[in-house]
N, C-alpha and C positions, 0 to 999 in steps of 0.2 A: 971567518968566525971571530967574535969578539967577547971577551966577558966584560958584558954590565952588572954593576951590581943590582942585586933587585934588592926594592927599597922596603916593599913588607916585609921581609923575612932576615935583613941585612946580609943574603949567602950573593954571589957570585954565580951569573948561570948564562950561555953560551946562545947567543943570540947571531941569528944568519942575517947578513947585509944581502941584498940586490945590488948586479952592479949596473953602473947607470947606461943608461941605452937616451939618444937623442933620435928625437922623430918632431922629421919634417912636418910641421902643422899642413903644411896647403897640398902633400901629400899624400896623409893620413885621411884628408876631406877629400880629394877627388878622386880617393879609392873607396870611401864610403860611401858618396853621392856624386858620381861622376859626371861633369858639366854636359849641360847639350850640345848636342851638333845644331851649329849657327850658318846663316848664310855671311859671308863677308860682306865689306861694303860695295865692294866693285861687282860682285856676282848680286848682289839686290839690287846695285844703280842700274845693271844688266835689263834685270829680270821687269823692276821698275817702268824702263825706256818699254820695251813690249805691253804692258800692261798699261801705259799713258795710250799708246797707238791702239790697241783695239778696244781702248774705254770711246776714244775718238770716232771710230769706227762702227760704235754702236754693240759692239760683238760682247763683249764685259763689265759689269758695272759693279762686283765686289769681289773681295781676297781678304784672302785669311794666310797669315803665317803659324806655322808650328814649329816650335824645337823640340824635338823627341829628343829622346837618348842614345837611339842608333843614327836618326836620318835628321833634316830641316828639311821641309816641306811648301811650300808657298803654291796654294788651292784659289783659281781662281772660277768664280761664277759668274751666272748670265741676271740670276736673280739670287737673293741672301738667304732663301728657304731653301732655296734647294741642294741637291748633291753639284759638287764640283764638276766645271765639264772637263777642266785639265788641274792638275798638277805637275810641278815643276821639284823634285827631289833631289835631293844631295845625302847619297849614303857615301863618307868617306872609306868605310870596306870595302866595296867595289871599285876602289878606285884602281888598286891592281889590276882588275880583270876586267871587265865590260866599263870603266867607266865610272864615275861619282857624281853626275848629274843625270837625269831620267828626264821626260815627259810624258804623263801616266792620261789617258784619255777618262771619261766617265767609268766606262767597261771594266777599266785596270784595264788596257793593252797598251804596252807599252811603243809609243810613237817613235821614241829614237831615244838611244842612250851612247854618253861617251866620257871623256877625258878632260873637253872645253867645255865648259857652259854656252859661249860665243856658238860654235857648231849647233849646238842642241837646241839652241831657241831659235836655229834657223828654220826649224818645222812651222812655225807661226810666222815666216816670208809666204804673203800670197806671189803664187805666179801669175804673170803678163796673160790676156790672151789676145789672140789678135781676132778685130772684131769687124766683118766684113758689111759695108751700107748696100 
């Protein structure tokens, strides 16, 4: 407490200070608006190389990425009207427990989820067959 004088009245009267408090600016913002969940570069050059082969293949011909706030999503289709036939997710919550990468079919069933992204886009390896003349 300090006495200012007050200047209307020329008396003396007791005025309360705040004591000063520092706050981190860039974590005052990402408690207010907290950044999305992003794919890195290596998990999209990833996802990318898969997406170049079945554009090749005829099977794919658009994608769409999302950063949400809990997940990154990267939705790929056969045609740009329509619903997705896979998604490829990264919720970093789960990464304790089942895994932080998904592959979500049209249905939502989930095709395979885990730890690697590598592992998980091995569900879009077609297998060999052998093919008898």
């Amino acid at each position: 407490m300090t006495d200012q004088p007050d200047l209307r009245h020329g008396e003396s009267r007791s005025v309360e200070t705040n004591s000063s408090v520092v706050v981190d600016l860039r974590e005052y913002k990402q408690n207010r608006d907290p950044l999305p969940v992003t794919f890195h570069r290596r998990e999209l050059d990833a996802i990318l190389w898969i997406y170049g082969r079945m554009v090749g293949e005829g099977e794919w011909r658009d994608y769409a990425i999302d950063h949400l706030g809990d997940k990154a999503v990267f939705s790929v289709f056969k045609r740009s009207g329509e619903l997705p036939l896979f998604r490829i997710e990264k919720n970093p919550k789960l990464a304790a427990k089942q895994g932080a990468f998904s592959v979500v079919n049209t249905n939502g069933m989930i095709l395979k989820r885990g730890h690697e992204l590598s592992q998980v886009l091995k569900v879009f390896d077609k297998q060999l067959k052998l093919v008898e003349k």
